[in-house]
C-alpha positions as CSV (number, residue, x, y, z in Angstrom):
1,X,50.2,-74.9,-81.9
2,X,52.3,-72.5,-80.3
3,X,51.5,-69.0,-78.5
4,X,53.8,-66.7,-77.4
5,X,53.5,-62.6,-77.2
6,X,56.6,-60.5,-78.3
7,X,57.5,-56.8,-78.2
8,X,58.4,-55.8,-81.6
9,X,60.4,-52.6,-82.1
10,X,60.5,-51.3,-85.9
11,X,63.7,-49.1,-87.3
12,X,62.3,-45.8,-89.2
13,X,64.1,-47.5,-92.3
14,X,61.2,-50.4,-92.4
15,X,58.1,-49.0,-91.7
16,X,56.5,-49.1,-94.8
17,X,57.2,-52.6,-95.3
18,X,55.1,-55.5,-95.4
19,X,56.8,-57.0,-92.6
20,X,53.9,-58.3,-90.7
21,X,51.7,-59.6,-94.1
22,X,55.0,-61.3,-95.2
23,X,54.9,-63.4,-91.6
24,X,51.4,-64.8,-92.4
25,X,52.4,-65.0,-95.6
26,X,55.7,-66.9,-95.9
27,X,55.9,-68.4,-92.2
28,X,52.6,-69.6,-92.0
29,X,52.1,-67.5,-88.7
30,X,48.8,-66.0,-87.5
31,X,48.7,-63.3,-85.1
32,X,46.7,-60.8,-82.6
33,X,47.7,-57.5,-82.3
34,X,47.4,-56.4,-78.8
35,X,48.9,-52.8,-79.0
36,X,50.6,-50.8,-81.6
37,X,52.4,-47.8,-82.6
38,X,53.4,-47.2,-85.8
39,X,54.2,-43.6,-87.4
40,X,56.0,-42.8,-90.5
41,X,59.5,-41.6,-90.6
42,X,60.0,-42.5,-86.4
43,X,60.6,-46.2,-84.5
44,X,57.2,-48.6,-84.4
45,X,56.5,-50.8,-81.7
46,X,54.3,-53.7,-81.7
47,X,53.1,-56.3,-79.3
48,X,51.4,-59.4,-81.1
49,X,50.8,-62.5,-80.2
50,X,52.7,-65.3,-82.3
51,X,50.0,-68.3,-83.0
52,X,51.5,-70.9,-84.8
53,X,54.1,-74.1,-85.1
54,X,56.9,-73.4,-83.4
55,X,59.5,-73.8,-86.2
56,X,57.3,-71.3,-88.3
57,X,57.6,-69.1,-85.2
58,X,61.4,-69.7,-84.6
59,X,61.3,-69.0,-88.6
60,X,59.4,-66.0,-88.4
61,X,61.5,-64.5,-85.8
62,X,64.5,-65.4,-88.2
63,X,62.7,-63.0,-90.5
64,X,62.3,-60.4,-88.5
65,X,65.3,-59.8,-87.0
66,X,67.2,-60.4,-90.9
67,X,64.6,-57.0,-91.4
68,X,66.6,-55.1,-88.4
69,X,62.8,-55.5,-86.0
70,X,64.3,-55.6,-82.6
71,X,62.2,-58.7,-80.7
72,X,61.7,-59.4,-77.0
73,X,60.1,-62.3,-76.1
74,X,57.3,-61.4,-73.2
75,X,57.5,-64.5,-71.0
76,X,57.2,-63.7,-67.3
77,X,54.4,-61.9,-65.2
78,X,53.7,-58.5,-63.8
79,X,53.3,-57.6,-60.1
80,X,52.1,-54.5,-58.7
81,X,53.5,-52.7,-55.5
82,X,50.3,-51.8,-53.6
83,X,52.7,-49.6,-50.9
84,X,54.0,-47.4,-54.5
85,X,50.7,-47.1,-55.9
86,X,48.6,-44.4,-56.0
87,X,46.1,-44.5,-58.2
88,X,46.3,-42.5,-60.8
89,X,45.2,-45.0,-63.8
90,X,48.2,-44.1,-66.2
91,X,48.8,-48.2,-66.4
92,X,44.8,-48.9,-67.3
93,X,45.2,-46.9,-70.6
94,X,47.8,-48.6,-72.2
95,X,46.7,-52.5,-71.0
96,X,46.0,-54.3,-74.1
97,X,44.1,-56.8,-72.5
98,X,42.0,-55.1,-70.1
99,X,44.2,-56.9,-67.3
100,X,44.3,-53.0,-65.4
101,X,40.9,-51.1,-65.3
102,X,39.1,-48.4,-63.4
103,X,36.9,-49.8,-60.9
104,X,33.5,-47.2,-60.9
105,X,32.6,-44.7,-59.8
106,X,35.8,-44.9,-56.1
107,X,37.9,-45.2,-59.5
108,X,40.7,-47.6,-57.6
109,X,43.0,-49.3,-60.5
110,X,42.2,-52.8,-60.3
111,X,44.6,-55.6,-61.4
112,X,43.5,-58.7,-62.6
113,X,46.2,-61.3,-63.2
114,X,44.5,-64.0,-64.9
115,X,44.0,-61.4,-67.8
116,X,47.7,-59.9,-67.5
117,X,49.8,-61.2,-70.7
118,X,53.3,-59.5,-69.2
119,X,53.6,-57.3,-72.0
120,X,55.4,-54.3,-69.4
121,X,53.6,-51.6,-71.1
122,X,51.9,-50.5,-67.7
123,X,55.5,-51.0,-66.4
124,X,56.7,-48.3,-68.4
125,X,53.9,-45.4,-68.0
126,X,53.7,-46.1,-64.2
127,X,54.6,-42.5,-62.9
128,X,55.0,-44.7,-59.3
129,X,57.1,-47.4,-60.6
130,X,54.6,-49.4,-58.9
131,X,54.4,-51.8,-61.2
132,X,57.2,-54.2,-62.5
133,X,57.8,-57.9,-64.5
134,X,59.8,-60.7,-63.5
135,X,61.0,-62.4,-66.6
136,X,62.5,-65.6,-66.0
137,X,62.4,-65.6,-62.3
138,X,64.0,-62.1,-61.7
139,X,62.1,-59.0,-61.1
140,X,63.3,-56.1,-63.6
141,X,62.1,-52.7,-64.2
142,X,61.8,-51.9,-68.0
143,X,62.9,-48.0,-68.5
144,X,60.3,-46.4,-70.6
């Protein structure tokens, strides 16, 4: 088996389509939503996690991008600038996995790697641009 965590973005023009049910469906795919916005009539974003063979995955991302869903593969990790960082807890409320969290009751932003799953969502809230991923061995900052 096979796990790997992907950003999906969704065009307006396929949000009410069974995209994701069709995945389990006809690839065979299982999944675990770890965040998602989707709204009628505007883009939908998406990050799951892909469980599964990994031709049924390579399959399934066939599938999606035949559908228009723009995918981005989430391999890397995240690392925090202490020095930027101030605090503020933008990050800890849009971590799927509980990775960033409030400590109580000094309410310092704690980071705890082990959890992280490099999906750059705190990357793109962080007023500070403290925080940033480094895909494939170089450090980029994704642009909210």
């Amino acid at each position: 088996m096979n796990n790997r965590i992907y950003v999906l973005k969704f065009p307006k023009e396929v949000i009410d389509q069974p995209i994701i049910s069709n995945l389990v469906r006809n690839h065979d795919l299982q999944f675990n939503i770890l965040k998602a916005t989707i709204l009628l009539q505007q883009e939908g974003v998406m990050v799951l996690e892909f469980i599964g063979h990994k031709a049924n995955v390579k399959q399934g991302l066939a599938y999606l991008k035949e559908m228009g869903v723009k995918v981005q593969s989430m391999a890397g990790n995240i690392r925090r600038d202490d020095e930027k960082c101030y605090q503020c807890g933008a990050c800890t409320g849009v971590c799927p996995t509980g990775a960033l969290s409030l400590h109580r009751p000094d309410m310092a932003v704690l980071f705890d790697e082990d959890k992280c799953t490099a999906c750059g969502l705190c990357v793109s809230v962080c007023p500070a641009r403290a925080m940033a991923v480094s895909l494939n061995g170089s450090v980029a900052e994704l642009a909210a």
